[in-house]
N, C-alpha and C positions, 0 to 999 in steps of 0.2 A: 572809620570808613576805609575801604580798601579802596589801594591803587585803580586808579584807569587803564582799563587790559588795554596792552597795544596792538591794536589789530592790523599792524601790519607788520609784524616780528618775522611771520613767514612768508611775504610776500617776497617773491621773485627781485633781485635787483633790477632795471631797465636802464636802460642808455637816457630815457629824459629822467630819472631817477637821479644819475649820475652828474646831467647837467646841473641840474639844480642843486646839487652838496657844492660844486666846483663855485657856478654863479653867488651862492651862501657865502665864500669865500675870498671874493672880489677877483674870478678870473672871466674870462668870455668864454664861451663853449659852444659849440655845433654839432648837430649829428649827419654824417656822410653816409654814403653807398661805397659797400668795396668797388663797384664797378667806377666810382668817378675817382679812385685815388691810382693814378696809373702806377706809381712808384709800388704798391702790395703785390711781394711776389710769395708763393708757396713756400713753405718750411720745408730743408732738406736734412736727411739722417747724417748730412758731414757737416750741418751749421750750427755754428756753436748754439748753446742758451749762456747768453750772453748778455751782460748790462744794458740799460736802457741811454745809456749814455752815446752822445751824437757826435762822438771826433773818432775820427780816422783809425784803424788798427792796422798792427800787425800783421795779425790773420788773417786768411782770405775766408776762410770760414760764414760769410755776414749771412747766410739765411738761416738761421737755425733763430728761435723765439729771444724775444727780446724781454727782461725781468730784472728786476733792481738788484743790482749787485750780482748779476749773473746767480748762483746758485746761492747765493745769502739772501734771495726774496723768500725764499723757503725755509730758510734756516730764521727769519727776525717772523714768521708769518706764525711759525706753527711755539716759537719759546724755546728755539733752540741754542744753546751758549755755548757747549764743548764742540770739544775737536775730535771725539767719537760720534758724537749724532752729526755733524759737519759730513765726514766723510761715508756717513751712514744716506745723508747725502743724496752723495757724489754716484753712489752706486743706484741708487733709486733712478736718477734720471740717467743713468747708462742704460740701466732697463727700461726704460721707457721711448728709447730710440733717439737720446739725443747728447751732446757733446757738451757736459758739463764744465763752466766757464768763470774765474773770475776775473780782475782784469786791475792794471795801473796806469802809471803814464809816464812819461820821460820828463817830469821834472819834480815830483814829489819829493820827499824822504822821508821813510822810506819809501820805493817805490810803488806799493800796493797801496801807500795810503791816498793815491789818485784818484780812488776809485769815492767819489761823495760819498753817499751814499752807506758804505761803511764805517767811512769815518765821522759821519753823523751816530751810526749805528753803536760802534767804540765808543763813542763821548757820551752815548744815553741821551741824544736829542730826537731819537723817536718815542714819541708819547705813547706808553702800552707796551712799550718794548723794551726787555732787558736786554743790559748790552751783553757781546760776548766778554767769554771769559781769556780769550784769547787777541793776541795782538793780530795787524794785516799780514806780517811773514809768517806767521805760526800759520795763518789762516789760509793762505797759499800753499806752503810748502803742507798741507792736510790737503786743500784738494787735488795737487800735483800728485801725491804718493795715492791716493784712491782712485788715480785713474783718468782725473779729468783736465784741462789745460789752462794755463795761464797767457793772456794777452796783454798787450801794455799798446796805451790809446797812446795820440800825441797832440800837441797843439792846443787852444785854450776851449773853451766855451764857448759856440757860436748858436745853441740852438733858436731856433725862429720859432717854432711851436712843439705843444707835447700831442703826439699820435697816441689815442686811447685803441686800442684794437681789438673787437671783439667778436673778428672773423677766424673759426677756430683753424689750426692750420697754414696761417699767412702769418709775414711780418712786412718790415721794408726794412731795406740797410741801410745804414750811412753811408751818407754822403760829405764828404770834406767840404765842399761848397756851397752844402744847401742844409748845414745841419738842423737834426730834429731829433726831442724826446722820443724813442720808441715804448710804449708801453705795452706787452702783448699780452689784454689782459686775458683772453682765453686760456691762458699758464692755471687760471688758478683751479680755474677747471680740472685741466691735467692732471693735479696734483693736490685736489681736495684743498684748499690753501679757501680762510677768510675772507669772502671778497670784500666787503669793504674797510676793512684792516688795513688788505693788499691796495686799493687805491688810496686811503686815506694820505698812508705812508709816501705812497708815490707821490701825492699831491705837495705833502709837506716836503720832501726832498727836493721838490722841483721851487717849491718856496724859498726852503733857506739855502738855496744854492744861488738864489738870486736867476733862478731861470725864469722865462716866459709865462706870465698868468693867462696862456691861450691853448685850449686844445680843441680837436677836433674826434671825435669818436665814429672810429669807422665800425657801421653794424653790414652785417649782410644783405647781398640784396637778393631778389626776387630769383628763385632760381630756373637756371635755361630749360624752359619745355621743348620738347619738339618740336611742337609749332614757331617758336619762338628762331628754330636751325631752320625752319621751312622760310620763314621770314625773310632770315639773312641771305641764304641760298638765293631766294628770286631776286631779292636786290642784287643779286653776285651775277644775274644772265640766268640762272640755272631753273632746272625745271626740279620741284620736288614733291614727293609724296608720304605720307604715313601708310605703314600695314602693320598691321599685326602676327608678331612670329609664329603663329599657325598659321599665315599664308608664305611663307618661306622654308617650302620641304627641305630646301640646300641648309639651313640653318641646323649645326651639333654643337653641342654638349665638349666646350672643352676638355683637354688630361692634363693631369703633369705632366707628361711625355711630349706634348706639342709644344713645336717651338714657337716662341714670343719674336716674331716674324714683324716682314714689314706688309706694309698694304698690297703689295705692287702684286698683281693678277699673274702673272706668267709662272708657268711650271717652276717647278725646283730639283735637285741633286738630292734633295731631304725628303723621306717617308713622313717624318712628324706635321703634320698640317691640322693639326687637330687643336692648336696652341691660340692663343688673342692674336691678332693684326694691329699692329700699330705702326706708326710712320715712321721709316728704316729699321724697326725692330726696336731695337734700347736706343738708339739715336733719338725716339719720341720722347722720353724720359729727361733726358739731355738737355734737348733741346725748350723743354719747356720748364726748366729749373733754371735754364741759362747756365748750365754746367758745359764750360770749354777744353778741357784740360782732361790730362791722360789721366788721372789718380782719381777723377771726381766718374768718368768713365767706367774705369773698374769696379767703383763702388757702385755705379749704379748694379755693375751687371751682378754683382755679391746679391745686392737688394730684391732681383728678380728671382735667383736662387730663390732667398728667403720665402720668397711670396708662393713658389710653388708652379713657376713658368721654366722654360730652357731659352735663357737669353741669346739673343743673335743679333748678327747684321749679313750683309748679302751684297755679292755684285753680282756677274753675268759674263755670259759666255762671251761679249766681243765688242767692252769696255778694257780700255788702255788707260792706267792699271782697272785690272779685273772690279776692283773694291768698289770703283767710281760708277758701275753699271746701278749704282741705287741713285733714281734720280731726286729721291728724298734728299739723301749725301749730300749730290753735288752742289743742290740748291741751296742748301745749306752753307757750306764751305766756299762757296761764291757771295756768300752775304745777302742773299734774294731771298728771305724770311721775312717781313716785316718786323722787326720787334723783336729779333732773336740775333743774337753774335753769334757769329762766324766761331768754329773751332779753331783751337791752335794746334791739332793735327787733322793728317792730308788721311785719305781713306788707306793707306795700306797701313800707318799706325793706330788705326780706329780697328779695323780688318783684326792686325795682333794683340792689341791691348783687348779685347773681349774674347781671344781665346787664351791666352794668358791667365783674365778672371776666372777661365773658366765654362765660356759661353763657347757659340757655333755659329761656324761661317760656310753658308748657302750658297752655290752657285744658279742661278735663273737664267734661262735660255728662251730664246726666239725674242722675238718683238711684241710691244704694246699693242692688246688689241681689246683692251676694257670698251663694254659696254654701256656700266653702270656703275654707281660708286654706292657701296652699301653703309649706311651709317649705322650702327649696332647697339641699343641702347638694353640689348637683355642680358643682363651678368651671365657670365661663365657659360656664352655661348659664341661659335665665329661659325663662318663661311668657308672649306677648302676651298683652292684655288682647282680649276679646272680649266686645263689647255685650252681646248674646243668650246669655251664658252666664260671667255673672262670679266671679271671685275676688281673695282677696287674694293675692299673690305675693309671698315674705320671701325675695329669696335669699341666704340666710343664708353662703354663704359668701365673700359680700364680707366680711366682720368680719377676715376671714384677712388678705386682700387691704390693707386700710386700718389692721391692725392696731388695730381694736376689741375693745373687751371683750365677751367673748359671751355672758356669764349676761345682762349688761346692758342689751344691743342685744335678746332674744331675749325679756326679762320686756319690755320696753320696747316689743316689736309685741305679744305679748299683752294688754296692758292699753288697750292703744290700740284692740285689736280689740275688746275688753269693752267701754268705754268708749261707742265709736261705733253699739254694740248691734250687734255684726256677729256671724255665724255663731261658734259654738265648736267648730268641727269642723276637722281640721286634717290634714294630709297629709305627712308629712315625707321626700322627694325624696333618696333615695340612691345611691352610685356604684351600677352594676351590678357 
């Protein structure tokens, strides 16, 4: 008599899928919304992919995808053992936009063997999985020489629960005082990897490490419509409406050549207006990665290169310093964001560190005299600004493009709009 076909060999993995292997296992499990886990921020091209381990590091690095053993979830997923396919790698996830990572800790020895996970790996206590052929320093000093970085954790094991994560593009970092598994299983996607191999592994690791039999799997949630910005807008005082971008003749066809500008309506020193609007220019980018610092800055403004924009920032003719006339900046740098740190530089080192990168600084004249605030939801189209008849212009669907969060980006032009005492009247730009 022949086997029983299994008729669900092809079926799609699912998040109650996932519960139930875990609960089979003796752990508790739930499934969340990204929207209720406040802690999930967006993945950035300078955060490491980096273990799923929950103490403290070195590196300031912490948004980049979280994965077992940093770059050895790939290497134990796919049957990899040397220390040429290792650093074969290393080089796969540099192409892929992210900062290949393994990691130890300040009391092991040696000190990469910190890292569990490998060293379960090493001893052949992952079932299905050969171990490498290679020790933890061989296995370091390979991904150091191909490219990619070495962190060293510290302090012991405190995790409270395992984060299964399978909102693609997010992670959460650690926290020293609130530690938690991170699992970001969207990795495996990225990188074609087993998925349930790649959780199995994780589960057991998180087993014989003596961690936590609790996770919570965050899946995505329902995504923001329009209607849904109209919503929030009238709760905010505001008056809003849908059109569709054949009723707005003012609406073109972004270039390369236009600059990736801020919202702010008033004339400019700059012909290029033909570029996205977004809040302070590359400051919106910034601000919503939670990126403080002069080096995380430049890279942003590298990244807009990449994408095909001329990155900028802007002050104004009669702002003391000049830089501070973006009143995006100021609100910023005065800590009046909800939800967003402050920079730790002032506008005139923001002003040179983006033409430094590379990018362009805009001088705008006369006073605020917006009408209307355009919210923009038709890719690779914006609004110029025109003296004699101003607005703000949010083309909201750069957040797609740059991989933003978009309740965040979106309460974040709202409140800037309040704030500035601009118009509460809004328009929100849809495909036809």
């Amino acid at each position: 008599m022949s086997e029983p076909k299994n008729e669900t060999i092809d079926k799609p993995l699912t998040a109650e899928d996932i519960v139930g292997v875990l609960e089979g296992r003796g752990w508790t499990a739930e499934i969340v919304e990204e929207s209720t886990v406040s802690a999930l921020i967006k993945t950035s091209p300078q955060g490491l992919m980096k273990c799923v381990d929950g103490r403290p590091s070195d590196h300031s690095g912490m948004d980049g995808p979280k994965s077992l053993g940093g770059v050895y979830a790939i290497a134990t997923n796919r049957g990899v053992t040397d220390l040429e396919g290792l650093k074969a790698i290393v080089e796969e996830v540099k192409s892929k936009g992210h900062i290949p990572s393994v990691h130890g800790d300040d009391h092991a020895h040696p000190a990469p063997m910190g890292c569990g996970f490998f060293k379960l790996w090493s001893q052949g206590k992952l079932e299905g999985i050969p171990a490498p052929e290679f020790d933890s320093e061989q296995g370091t000093a390979a991904v150091i020489e191909a490219g990619g970085v070495y962190e060293q954790l510290s302090g012991s094991h405190e995790e409270k629960v395992v984060y299964i994560n399978l909102v693609p593009g997010t992670t959460i970092a650690p926290k020293a005082d609130d530690q938690a598994f991170v699992v970001d299983a969207w990795v495996a996607g990225s990188f074609d990897l087993e998925i349930p191999k790649y959780l199995i592994a994780a589960a057991s690791t998180v087993e014989q490490l003596g961690g936590p039999l609790k996770a919570k799997l965050i899946v995505p949630s329902a995504p923001l419509t329009p209607d849904d910005v109209v919503g929030v807008l009238e709760g905010r005082g505001w008056e809003a409406e849908i059109v569709k971008e054949s009723n707005i003749p003012a609406l073109i066809k972004t270039s390369p050549q236009g600059l990736m500008k801020c919202v702010d309506g008033r004339p400019s020193d700059h012909k290029a207006m033909d570029g996205p609007k977004s809040l302070g220019g590359v400051y919106a980018i910034a601000t919503n990665r939670g990126v403080t610092d002069i080096d995380g800055l430049k890279a942003i403004v590298e990244e807009v290169k990449r994408s095909g924009s001329v990155p900028s920032v802007h002050g104004d003719d009669h702002a003391h310093p000049a830089p501070m006339g973006c009143g995006f900046f100021k609100l910023w740098s005065q800590g009046k964001l909800e939800g967003i740190p402050a920079p730790k530089f002032n506008s005139e080192q923001g002003q040179a560190a983006v033409i430094a990168a590379g990018g362009v600084y805009e001088t705008l004249s006369g006073s605020h005299q917006e009408k209307i605030v355009y919210i923009n939801f038709v890719p690779n189209t914006t609004i110029a600004p025109k003296a004699n008849d101003q607005a703000f212009v949010v083309d909201a669907w750069i957040t797609g493009k740059y991989n933003l969060d978009v309740p965040k980006y979106l309460v974040a032009a709202a409140s800037t709009v309040e704030q500035l005492k601009g118009p509460l009247k809004a328009k929100l730009i849809v495909p036809n």
